[in-house]
C-alpha positions in Angstrom: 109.9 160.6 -89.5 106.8 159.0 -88.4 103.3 159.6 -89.4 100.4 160.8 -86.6 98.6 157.4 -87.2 101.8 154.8 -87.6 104.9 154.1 -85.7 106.1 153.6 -89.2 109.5 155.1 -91.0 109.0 156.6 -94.1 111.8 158.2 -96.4 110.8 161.0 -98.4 113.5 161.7 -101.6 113.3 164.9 -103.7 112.6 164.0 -107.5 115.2 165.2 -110.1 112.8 168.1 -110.7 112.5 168.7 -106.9 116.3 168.6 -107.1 117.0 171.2 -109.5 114.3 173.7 -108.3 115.9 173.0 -104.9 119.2 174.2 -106.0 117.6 176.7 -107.9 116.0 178.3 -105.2 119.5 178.2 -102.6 120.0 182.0 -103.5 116.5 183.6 -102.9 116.6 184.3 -98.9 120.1 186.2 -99.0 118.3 188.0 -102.3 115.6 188.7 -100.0 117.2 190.2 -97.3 119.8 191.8 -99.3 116.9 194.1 -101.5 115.0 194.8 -98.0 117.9 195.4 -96.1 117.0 195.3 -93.3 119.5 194.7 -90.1 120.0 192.0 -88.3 118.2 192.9 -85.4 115.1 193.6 -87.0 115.8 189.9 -88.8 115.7 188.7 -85.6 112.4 190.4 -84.4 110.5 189.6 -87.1 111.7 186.2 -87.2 110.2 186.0 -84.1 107.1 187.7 -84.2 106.3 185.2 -87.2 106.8 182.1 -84.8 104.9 183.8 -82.3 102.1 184.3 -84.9 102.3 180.6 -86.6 102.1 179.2 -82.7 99.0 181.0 -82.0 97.4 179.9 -85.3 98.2 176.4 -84.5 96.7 177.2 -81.2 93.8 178.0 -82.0 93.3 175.5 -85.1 93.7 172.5 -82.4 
């Protein structure tokens, strides 16, 4: 990845703390959707409904 302002690389590494919270954390979407339960369709619409709303904030931020 590259940074706005730079054509420079940079390498980003998760710390040992990162790392453990990471694997910590690898259940909680399926947990999510499984107390919800919602189906799959209306996953997939609210999916994108969110990405329709985070593009239009981003829109208007710029």
């Amino acid at each position: 990845m590259k940074t706005k302002n730079s054509n420079r690389p940079y390498l980003l590494r998760y710390a040992q703390q990162g790392k453990r919270l990471k694997e910590k954390a690898t259940g909680i979407p399926g947990c999510n959707v499984a107390a919800s339960g919602p189906d799959a369709a209306n996953l997939n619409r609210l999916q994108a409904e969110i990405v329709a709303l985070l593009e239009a904030l981003n829109k208007s931020a710029a």
